[in-house]
Each structure stands twice: as C-alpha cells, then as structure tokens.
C-alpha positions as CSV (number, residue, x, y, z in Angstrom):
1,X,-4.2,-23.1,28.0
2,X,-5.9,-20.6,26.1
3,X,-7.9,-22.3,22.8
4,X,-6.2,-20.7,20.6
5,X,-2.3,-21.8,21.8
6,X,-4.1,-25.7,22.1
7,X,-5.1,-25.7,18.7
8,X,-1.4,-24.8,17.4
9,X,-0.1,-27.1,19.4
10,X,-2.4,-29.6,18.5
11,X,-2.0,-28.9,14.4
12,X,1.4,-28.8,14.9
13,X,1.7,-32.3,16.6
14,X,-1.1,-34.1,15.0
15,X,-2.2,-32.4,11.8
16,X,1.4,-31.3,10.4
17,X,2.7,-35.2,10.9
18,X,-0.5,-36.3,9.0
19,X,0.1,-34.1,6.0
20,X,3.8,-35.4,5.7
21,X,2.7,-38.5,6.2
22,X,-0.6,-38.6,3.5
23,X,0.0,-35.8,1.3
24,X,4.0,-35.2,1.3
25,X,3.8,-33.2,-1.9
26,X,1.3,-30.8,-0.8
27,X,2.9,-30.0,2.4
28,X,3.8,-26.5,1.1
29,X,0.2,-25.9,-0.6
30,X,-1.2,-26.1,2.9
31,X,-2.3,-22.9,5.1
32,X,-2.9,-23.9,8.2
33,X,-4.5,-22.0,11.7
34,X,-7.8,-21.5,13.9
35,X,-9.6,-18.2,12.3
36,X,-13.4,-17.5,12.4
37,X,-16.4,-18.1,15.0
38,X,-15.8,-18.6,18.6
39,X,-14.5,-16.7,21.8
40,X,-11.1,-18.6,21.5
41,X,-10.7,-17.0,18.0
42,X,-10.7,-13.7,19.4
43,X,-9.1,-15.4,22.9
44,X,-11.7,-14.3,25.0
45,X,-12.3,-18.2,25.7
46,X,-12.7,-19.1,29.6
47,X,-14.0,-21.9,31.8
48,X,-17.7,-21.4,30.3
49,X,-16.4,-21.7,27.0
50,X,-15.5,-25.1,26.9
51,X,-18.7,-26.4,27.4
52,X,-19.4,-26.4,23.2
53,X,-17.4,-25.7,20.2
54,X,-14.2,-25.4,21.9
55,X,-11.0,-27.6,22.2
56,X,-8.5,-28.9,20.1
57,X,-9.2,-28.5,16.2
58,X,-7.6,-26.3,13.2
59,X,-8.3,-24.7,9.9
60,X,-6.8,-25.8,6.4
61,X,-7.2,-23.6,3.3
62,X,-6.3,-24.6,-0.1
63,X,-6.5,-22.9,-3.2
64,X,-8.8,-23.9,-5.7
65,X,-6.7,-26.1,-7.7
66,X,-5.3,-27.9,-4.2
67,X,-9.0,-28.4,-3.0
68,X,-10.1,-29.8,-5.9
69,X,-7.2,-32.3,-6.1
70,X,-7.2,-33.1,-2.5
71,X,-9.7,-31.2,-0.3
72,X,-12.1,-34.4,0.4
73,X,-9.1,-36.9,1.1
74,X,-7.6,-34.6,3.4
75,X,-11.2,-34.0,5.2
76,X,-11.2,-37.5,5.9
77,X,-7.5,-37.8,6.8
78,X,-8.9,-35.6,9.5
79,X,-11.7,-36.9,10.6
80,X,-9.7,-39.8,11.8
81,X,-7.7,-37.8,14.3
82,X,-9.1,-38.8,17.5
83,X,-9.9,-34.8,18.2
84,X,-8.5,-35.3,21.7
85,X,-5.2,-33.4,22.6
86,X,-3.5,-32.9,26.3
87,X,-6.3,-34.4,28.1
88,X,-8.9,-32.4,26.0
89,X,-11.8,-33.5,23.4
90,X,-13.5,-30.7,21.3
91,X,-17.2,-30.7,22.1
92,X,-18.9,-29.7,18.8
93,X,-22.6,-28.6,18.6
94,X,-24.9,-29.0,16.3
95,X,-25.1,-25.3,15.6
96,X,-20.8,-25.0,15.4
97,X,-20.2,-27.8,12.6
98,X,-18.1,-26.7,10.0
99,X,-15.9,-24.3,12.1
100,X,-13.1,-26.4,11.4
101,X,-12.0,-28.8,8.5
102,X,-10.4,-28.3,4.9
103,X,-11.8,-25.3,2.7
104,X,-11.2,-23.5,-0.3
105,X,-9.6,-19.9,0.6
106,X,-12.0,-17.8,-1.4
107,X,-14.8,-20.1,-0.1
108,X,-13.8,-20.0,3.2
109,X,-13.8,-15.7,3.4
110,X,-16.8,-16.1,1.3
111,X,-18.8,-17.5,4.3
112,X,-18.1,-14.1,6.3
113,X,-18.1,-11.5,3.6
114,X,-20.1,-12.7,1.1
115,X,-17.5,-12.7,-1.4
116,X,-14.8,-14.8,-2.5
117,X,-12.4,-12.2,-3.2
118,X,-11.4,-9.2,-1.3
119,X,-14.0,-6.6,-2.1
120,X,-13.0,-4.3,-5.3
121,X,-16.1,-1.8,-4.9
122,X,-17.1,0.8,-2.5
123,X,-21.1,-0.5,-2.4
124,X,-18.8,-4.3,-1.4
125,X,-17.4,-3.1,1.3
126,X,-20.2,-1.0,2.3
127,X,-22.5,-3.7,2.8
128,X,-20.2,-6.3,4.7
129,X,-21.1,-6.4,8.7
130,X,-18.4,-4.9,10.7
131,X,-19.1,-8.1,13.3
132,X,-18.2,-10.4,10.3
133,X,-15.1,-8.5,9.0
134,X,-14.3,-8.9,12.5
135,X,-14.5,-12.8,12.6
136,X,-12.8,-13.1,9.3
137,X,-9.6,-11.6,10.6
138,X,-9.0,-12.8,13.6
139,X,-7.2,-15.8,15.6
140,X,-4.0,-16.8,14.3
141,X,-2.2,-18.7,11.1
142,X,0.0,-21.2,12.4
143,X,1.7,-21.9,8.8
144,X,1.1,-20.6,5.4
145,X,4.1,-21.2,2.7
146,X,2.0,-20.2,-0.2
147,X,0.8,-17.1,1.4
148,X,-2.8,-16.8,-0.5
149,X,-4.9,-16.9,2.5
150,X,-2.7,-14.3,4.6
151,X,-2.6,-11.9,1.6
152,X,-6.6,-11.7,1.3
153,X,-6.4,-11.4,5.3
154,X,-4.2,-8.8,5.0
155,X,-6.1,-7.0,2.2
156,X,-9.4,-7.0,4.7
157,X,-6.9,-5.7,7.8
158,X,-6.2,-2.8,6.2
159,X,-9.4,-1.8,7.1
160,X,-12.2,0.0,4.8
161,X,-11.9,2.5,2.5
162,X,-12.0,6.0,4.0
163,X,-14.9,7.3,2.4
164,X,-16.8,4.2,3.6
165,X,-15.4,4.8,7.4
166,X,-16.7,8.5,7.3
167,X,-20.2,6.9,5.7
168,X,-20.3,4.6,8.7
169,X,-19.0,7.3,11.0
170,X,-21.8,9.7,10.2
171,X,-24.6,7.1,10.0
172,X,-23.2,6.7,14.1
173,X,-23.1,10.2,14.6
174,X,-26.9,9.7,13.8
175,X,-28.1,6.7,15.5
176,X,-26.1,7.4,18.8
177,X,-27.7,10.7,19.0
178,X,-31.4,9.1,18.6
179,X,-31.0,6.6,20.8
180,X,-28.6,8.1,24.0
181,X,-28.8,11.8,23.8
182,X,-32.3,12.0,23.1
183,X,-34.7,8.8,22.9
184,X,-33.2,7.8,26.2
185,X,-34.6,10.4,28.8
186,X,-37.5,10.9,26.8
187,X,-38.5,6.7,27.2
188,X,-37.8,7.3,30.8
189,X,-39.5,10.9,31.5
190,X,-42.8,8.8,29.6
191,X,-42.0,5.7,32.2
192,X,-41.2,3.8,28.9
193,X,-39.1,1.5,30.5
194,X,-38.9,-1.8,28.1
195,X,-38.4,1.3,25.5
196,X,-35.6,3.2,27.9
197,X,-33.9,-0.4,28.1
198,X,-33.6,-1.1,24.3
199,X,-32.7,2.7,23.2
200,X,-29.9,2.1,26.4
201,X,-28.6,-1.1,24.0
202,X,-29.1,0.5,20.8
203,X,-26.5,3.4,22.2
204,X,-23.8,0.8,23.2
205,X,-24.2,-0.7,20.0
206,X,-23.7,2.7,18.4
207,X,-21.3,4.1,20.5
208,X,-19.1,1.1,20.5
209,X,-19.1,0.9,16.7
210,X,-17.7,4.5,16.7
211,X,-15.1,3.9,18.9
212,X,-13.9,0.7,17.0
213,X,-14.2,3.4,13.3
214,X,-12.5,5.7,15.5
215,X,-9.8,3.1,15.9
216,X,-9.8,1.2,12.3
217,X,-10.6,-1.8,14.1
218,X,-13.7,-4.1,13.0
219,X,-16.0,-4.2,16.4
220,X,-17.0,-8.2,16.8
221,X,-20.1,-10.2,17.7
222,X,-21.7,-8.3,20.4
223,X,-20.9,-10.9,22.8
224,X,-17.9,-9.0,22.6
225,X,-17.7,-5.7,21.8
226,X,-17.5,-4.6,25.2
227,X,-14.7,-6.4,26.4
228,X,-12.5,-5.8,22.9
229,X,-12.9,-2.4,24.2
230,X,-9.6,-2.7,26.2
231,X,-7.6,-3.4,23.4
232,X,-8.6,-0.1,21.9
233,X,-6.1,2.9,22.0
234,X,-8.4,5.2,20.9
235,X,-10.5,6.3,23.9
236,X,-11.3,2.1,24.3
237,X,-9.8,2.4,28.2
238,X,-11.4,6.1,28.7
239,X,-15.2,4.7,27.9
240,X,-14.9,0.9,29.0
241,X,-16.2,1.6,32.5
242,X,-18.1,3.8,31.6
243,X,-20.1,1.8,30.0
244,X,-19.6,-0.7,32.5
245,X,-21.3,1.6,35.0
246,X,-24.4,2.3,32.6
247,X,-25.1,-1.6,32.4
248,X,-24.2,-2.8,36.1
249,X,-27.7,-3.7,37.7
250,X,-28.6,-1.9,40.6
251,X,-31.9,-2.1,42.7
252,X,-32.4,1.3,42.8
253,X,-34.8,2.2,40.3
254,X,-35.2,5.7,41.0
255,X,-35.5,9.1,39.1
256,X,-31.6,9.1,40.1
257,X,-30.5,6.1,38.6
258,X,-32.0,7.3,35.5
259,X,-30.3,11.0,36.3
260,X,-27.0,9.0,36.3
261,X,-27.2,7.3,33.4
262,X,-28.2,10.0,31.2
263,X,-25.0,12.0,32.9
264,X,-23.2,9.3,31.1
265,X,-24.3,8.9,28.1
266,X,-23.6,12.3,27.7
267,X,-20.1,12.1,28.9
268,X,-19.5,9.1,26.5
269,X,-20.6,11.5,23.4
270,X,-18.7,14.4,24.7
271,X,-15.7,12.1,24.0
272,X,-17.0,10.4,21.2
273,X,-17.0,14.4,19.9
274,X,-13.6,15.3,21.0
275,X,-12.2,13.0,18.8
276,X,-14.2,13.5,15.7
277,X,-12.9,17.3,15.8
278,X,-8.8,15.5,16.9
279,X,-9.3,13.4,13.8
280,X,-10.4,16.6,11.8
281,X,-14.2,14.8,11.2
282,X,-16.3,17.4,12.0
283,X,-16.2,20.9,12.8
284,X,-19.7,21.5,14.2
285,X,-19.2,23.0,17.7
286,X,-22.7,21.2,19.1
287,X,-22.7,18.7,21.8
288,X,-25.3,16.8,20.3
289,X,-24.1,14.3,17.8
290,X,-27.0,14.7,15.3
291,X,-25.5,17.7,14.3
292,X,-22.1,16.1,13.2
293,X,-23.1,13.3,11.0
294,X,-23.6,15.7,8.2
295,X,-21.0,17.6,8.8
296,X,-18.5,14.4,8.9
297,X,-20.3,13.0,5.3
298,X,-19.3,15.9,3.9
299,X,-15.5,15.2,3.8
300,X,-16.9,12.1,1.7
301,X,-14.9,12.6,-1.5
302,X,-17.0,9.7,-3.6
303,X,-20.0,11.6,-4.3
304,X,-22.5,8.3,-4.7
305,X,-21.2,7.1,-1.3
306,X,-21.7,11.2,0.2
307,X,-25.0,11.6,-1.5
308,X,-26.9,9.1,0.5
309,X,-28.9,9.2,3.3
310,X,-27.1,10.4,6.5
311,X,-28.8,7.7,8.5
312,X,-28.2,4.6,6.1
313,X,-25.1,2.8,7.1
C-alpha cells in the first residue's frame, strides 16, 4: 500500500473516531490529509522508503481561532495513538519531526513559502523555490468542511503569475545555455572532468525546470525531478530518456561518450526551443538558447519584473 492511501485509511479509522470522540464540536473545523515532505507525498514512496519518515500518520490544520482553542489538546490526543496501522509503525527521524501533527493553516504553508498567506506581490512569488511550491501542494486532503486550507492550496495551484513564469523562463533560457550547449564540451575539450560533471547537473537542473514552466507544474526536490517527468504532457515523455541516457554510467570514458552526450544535450534544447516558439515565447530563430532568454523577457508586461537581469531568476 502506497503511503499516501495508508495514511487515509489510517486518519480515517483512528484519527476521525478520536476527534468525535474528544472534540465533537470541532469535528467540522478540522482539515484533515498527508501534504508536504516525503516521497509518499508525491507517491513516489517504495521499499527504500520505509526505512524513515514513512508509515501511518496525517496532517490537521486549523484556523487560527481553532488552534488556539484547541491545537495543543488535540496534539496530545494524537500523540497517544499508538502510530501503528495494518501491521505498520511510522519510523520518524530525527531530521523528519514535525511532518505530521496539528498546525495552524497559514503557519503550516508558511513553513514552505515563507508566508502565511498566499502571496499578493509579484517580488513574493518571485522569490519562493519552485521545489517548495512543489511540496506545499502536493499529497492529498482526505477531509476539509471548512475549506480554508484547500482554498490557499488552490490559490498556489494555479500556478505563478505569467510575467513571473516568462522571468523564470528566460533566466532558463540562460543558464541551460551556459551550462549544456556551451560550458559542457568546453570542460571536456580542457579534460575538466569534475567541471564537465557539475555543468552536466547544472543542465538537468535547468532543463528540467523549463519543462516543468513549460507545463505550469512546480518541478519538486531534486530527488525527484526526473521521475515527475513522466507526468508531464508537455514534452515530459519526449526528454525523460533522454536524459536518462545522459546520466546512465558507462565504462567507456572515451572522446565518444562525451560526443554523445553533447548530441544530446543539444537535442534536449532543440525541443526545449520548439516549444518556446509553439507557446509564442520567443521568436529568435537560433539554436542556442542564450539567444532566447531576452527575447522571451521581453513579452514581460510588468516592467520592474522585465527590467532585471536576464540571468537572475
């Protein structure tokens, strides 16, 4: 059973009784579900994940007036659960405390996004990490009758606001460029090879990130990038093994290898530019990306936002 689908089963056997039981007036105040850090919240869980921070637990989030009434008497309501659940006890780290428990719902996103309410500005959302966007709207809400925490989730789904996506878009445009199309071979031609390896990780960072703006879809933790890729219907199944066949180790380290991997690097941007001019980003007719990250900032409409630095993010 995947995490995710044991954690609802377990709220809705242990923790939903409990609340009926113990706080019988508040049992409509209460949002409940598994949302946040943790391969299970994006259900890429397996077999090596349940060696830490995985099993049966669940979220609650209250508003401020609930939490303050009740938050720390419904923490320890929970605490007494045994934690255990079909045959399964949740192994918590010392580094994953505080997944899981009773929070405050502006609190809570505050943890991810660095604000307690959905962000109003264009410099907000600009500096929020895609990665913890990503983690803040994730998993699943198993029950929410007064709707606050789904409506800020739902706010933050509906992705940032275009002029910021074309900012981030560009700044790609730039930094995939630098690091595949041209920092790349030029590590390798020097016999650079620590530097060839970390300009190679750099571009999948980069080029993974576009695809995911491409899509309107927050790219998560690295850990994870790569696999979400899949999911993606914007060229996500095209470039997943591709990339695949960039990072697969091979013993042969010669002039060839390298030969290969440049090829696709360059394929990956080739697509990466086809859809740029599909989407009506950019109009430059190069094959080097460098050349479109001004061209997409330019359809930036908010001039503070379009007068910055093509390279910043």
């Amino acid at each position: 059973m995947k995490g995710l689908e044991l954690s609802r089963k377990y709220f809705f056997d242990t923790g939903a009784p409990m609340i009926a039981d113990k706080f019988p007036q508040y049992r409509e105040h209460i949002a409940a579900g598994l949302v946040g850090d943790g391969s299970e919240c994006f259900g890429f869980d397996d077999d090596l994940s349940m060696d830490h921070d995985w099993g049966p637990a669940f979220c609650l989030w209250l508003t401020v007036q609930d939490y303050k009434a009740i938050g720390l008497s419904l923490q320890n309501e929970i605490n007494k659960l045994s934690g255990e659940y079909a045959g399964i006890t949740r192994q918590t780290s010392s580094w994953g405390k505080g997944r899981t428990g009773v929070f405050e719902t502006g609190r809570f996103y505050e943890r991810f996004i660095g604000f307690n309410h959905v962000p109003e500005t264009m410099e907000e959302w600009r500096i929020i990490p895609e990665e913890n966007l990503a983690a803040a709207t994730n998993g699943m809400i198993f029950t929410d009758p007064p709707g606050e925490f789904t409506a800020f989730r739902n706010k933050l789904k509906e992705y940032y606001p275009e002029d910021i996506r074309l900012k981030k878009i560009a700044s790609r445009c730039m930094a995939i460029a630098q690091s595949g199309q041209y920092n790349y071979t030029r590590c390798i031609k020097r016999r650079e090879f620590v530097a060839a390896h970390y300009a190679e990780a750099q571009f999948f960072n980069s080029a993974i990130s576009m695809i995911f703006l491409l899509n309107k879809r927050y790219k998560p933790f690295y850990k994870w990038m790569h696999r979400s890729l899949k999911e993606l219907l914007v060229l996500g199944s095209l470039l997943y093994p591709l990339f695949s066949d960039i990072a697969i180790p091979s013993p042969d380290l010669s002039e060839s290898l390298y030969k290969k991997k440049s090829r696709l690097i360059e394929e990956i941007c080739g697509h990466i530019i086809q859809e740029l001019k599909r989407q009506n980003l950019s109009d430059s007719g190069s094959d080097f990306l460098l050349d479109h990250g001004p061209a997409v900032q330019s359809k930036i409409r908010e001039s503070s936002i379009r007068n910055l630095d093509v390279w910043i993010d």
